[in-house]
C-alpha positions in Angstrom: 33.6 -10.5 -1.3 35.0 -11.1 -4.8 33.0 -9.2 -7.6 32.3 -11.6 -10.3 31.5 -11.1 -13.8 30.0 -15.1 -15.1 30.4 -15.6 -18.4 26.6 -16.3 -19.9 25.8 -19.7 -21.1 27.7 -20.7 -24.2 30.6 -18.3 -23.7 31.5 -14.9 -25.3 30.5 -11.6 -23.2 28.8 -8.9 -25.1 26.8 -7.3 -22.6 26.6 -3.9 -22.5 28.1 -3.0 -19.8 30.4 -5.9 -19.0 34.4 -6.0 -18.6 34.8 -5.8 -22.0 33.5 -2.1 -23.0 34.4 -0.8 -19.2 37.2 1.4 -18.4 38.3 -0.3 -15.3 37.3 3.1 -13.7 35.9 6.4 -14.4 37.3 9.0 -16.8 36.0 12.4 -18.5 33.4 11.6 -20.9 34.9 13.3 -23.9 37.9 11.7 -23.7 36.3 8.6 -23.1 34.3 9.7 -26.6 37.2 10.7 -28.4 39.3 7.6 -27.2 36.5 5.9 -28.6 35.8 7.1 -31.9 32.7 8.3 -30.5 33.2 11.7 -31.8 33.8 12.9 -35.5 33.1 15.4 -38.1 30.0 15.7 -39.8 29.9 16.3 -43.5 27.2 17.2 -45.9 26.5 16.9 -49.8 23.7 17.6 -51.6 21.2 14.4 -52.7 21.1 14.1 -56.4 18.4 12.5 -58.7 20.1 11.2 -61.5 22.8 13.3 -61.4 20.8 16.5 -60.8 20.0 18.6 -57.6 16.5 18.9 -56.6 16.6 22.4 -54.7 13.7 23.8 -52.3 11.3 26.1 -54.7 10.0 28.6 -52.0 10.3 29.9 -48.6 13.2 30.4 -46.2 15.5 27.3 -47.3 14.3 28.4 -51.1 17.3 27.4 -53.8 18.9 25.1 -51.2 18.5 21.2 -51.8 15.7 19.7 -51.0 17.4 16.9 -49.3 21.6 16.9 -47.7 23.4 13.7 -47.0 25.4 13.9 -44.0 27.9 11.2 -43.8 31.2 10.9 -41.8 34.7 9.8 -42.9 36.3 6.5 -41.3 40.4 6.5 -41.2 40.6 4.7 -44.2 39.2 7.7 -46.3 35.7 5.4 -46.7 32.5 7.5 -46.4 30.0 6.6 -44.0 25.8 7.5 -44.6 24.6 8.6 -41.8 21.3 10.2 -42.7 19.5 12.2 -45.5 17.9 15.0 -43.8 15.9 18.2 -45.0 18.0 21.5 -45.5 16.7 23.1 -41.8 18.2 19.7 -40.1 21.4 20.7 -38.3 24.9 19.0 -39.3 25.5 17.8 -35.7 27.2 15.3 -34.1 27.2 13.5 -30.6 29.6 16.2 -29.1 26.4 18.5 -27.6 24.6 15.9 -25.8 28.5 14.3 -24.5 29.6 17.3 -23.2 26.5 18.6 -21.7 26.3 15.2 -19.7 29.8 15.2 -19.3 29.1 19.3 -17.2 26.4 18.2 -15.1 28.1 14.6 -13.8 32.5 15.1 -14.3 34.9 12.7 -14.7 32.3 10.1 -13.8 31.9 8.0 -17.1 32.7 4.3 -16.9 32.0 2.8 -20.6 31.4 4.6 -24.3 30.6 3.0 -27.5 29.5 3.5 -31.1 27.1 1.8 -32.8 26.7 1.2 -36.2 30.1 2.7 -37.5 28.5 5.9 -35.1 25.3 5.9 -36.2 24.0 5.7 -32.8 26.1 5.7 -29.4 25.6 4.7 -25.6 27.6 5.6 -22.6 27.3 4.9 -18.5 28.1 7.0 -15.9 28.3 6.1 -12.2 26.5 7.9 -9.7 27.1 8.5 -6.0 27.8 6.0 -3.5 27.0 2.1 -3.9 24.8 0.4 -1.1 24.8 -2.4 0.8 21.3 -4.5 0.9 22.8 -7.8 2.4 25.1 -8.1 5.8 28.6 -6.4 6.1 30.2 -10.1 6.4 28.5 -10.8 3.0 27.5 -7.8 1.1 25.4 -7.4 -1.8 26.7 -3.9 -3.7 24.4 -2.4 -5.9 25.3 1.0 -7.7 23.4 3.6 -9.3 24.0 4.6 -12.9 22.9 6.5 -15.4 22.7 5.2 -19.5 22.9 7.7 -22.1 22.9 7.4 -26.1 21.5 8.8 -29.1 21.8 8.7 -32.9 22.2 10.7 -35.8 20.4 8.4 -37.8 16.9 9.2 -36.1 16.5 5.8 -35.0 17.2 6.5 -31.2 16.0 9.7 -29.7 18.3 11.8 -27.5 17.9 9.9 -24.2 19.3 9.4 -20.6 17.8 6.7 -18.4 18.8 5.1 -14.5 19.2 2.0 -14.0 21.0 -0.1 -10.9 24.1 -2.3 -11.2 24.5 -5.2 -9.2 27.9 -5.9 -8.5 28.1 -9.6 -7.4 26.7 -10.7 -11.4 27.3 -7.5 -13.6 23.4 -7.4 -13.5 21.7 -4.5 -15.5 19.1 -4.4 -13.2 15.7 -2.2 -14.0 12.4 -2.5 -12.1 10.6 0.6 -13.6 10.7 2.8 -16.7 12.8 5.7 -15.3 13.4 8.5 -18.3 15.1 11.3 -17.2 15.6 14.8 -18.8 18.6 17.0 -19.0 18.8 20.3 -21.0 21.4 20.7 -23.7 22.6 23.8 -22.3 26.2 25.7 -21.4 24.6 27.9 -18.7 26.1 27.0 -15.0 23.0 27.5 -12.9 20.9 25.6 -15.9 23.3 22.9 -15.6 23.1 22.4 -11.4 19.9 22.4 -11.3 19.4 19.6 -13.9 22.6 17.8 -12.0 19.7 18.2 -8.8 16.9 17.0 -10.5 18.4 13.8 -12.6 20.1 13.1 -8.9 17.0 13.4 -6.9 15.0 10.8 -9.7 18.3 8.5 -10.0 18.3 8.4 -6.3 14.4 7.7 -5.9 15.0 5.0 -8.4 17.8 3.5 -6.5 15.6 4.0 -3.2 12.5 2.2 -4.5 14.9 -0.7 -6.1 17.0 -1.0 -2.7 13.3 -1.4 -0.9 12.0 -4.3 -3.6 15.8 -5.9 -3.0 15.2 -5.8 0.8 12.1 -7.4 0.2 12.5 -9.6 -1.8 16.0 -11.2 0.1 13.3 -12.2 3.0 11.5 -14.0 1.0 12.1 -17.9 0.5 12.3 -19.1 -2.7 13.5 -23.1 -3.7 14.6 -24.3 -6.9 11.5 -26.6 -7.2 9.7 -22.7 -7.6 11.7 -22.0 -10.2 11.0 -25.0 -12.1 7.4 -24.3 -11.4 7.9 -20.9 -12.8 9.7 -21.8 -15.8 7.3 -24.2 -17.0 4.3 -21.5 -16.8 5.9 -18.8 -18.5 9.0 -20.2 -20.2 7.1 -23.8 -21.2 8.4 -26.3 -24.3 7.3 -25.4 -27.8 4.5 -26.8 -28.9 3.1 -27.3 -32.6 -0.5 -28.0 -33.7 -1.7 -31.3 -34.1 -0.2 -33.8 -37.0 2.9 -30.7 -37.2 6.7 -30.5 -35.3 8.3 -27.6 -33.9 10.6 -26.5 -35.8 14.1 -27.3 -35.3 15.3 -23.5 -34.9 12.2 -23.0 -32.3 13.4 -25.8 -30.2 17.4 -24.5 -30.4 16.2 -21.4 -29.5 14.1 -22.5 -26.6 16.9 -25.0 -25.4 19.2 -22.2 -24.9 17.1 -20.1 -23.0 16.7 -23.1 -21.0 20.0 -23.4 -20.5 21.2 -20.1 -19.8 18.1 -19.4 -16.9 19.4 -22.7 -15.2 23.0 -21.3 -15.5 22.4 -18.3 -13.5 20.5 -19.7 -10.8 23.4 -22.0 -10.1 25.3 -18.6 -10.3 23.0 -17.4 -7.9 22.7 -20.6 -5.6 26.6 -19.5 -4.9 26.1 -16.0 -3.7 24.8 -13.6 -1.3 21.2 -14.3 -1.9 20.7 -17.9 -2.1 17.6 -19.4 -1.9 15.6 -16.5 -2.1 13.2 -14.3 -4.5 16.4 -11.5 -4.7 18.4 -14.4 -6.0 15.6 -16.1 -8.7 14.9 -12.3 -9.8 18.3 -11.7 -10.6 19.1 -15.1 -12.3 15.7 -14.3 -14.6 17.2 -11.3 -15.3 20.5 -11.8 -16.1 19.4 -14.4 -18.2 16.6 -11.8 -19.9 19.8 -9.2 -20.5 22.9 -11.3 -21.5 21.7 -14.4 -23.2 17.8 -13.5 -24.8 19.8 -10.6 -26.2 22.2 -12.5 -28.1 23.5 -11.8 -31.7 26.2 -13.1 -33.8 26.6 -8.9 -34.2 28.0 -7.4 -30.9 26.5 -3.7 -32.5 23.1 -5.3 -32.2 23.4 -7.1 -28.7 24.5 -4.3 -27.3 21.3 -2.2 -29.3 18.8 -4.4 -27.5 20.6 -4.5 -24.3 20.1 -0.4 -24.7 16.6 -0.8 -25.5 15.5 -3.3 -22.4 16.5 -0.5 -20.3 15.7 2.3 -22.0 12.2 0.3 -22.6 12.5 -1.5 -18.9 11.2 -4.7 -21.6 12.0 -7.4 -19.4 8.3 -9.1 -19.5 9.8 -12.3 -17.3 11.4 -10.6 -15.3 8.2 -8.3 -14.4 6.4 -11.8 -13.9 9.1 -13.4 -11.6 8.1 -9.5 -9.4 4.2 -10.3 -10.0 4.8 -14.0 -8.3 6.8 -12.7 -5.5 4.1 -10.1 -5.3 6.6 -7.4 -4.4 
């Protein structure tokens, strides 16, 4: 089959994990970081107070400041704030937590991105095989993967999460929280048996979501049910009496709208027409590319991170509830 990659409703693609931010294949991750401007010298100054230096009055980090900005360069000589931190916090940056992910899984990254002129950062990685839950004369691929990021601003923690690809619609697909934890270590054994354990969650994950896929694909599903569903948890604005929604309410709602209809069509013309697979995916989609919008592409891709790291796809969980899978 030909992999497609639908632009959402309204044009522009700023998903995550779309065409745009992917390699085209998989490369090392610290090249991918460094290609990226992912990775970059931390400086530090002391914080002043009106001019002077307010410095630590006793204990180990007595005469030091009391407070350090740490702040990067850009190529234009401009500095960047990243944070202001107490004297014990360490000048780091994102190289630890790249190349410790980059030990345990080689040569297997497949998108890497700052945020927030590298405030905060998010990578993929690829994992294993893909797998087939349709027939070999139409296939359905989905793909494990893992999403990584954190931030030296304090506003992400230091995280790696799994999550499925679908193939056919560049779907982000999540159906349960799944955190995983890696150690930031350089010791070999350390490293393979966190490469074991992130491999044996990441594949449960993709088991349990291959099993709900399965499911759901036997199950009939019309468009006149999605209607239905629609109106119950996506229904028109209302206003109280002798008042009017307002007009940005109504845009918003309109497009929302739009975009779920768009990806059922999308999905009316694939693998899993006419079933609950296909509705799940089209509520989905629609939950990950469009309800995450943003004239900012920094902050689309920010909530796209969050959704999975957060599995905060409340329609999506209610289109699984109504299947009842």
């Amino acid at each position: 089959m030909s992999i497609i990659s639908p632009t959402p409703y309204g044009g522009g693609e700023y998903g995550m994990i779309e065409s745009e931010h992917r390699f085209g294949g998989q490369m090392n991750a610290v090249d991918a970081a460094i290609d990226n401007g992912v990775l970059f010298e931390v400086h530090s100054e002391p914080l002043t107070l009106e001019g002077e230096i307010q410095e630590v009055e006793s204990g180990k980090y007595k005469g030091q400041p009391e407070r350090k900005k740490l702040y990067r360069k850009m190529e234009d000589g401009k500095k960047v704030l990243l944070n202001v931190v107490p004297p014990q916090h360490p000048e780091s940056s994102h190289q630890q937590w790249i190349e410790t992910v980059e030990a345990a899984f080689p040569n297997s990254c497949t998108a890497m991105r700052p945020l927030d002129n590298g405030k905060r950062f998010m990578a993929t990685f690829e994992l294993g095989d893909v797998y087939n839950v349709a027939s070999p004369d139409y296939p359905d691929w989905l793909q494990s993967n893992l999403l990584i990021g954190g931030s030296l601003d304090g506003t992400w923690p230091t995280f790696m999460s799994s999550y499925v690809g679908r193939l056919f619609c560049s779907n982000q697909c999540t159906a349960e929280n799944t955190k995983i934890k890696l150690r930031r270590t350089t010791n070999h054994d350390q490293i393979l048996l966190d490469r074991s354990l992130v491999l044996a969650k990441a594949g449960q994950h993709a088991e349990m979501f291959n099993r709900m896929a399965g499911a759901m694909r036997r199950i009939l599903f019309t468009y006149a049910q999605y209607q239905s569903f629609l109106r119950t948890f996506l229904p028109e604005p209302t206003a109280p009496e002798g008042e009017e929604v307002s007009t940005r309410t109504m845009n918003a709602w309109e497009e929302k709208m739009k975009a779920v209809k768009y990806y059922w069509q999308v999905e009316d013309d694939g693998p899993a027409a006419g079933t609950a697979w296909a509705a799940w995916n089209a509520i989905q989609s629609a939950e990950t590319h469009d309800f995450t919008r943003s004239s900012s592409t920094d902050l689309q891709i920010r909530k796209q991170v969050d959704q999975i790291r957060d599995n905060d796809t409340p329609l999506t969980h209610r289109m699984r509830e109504l299947v009842g899978v």
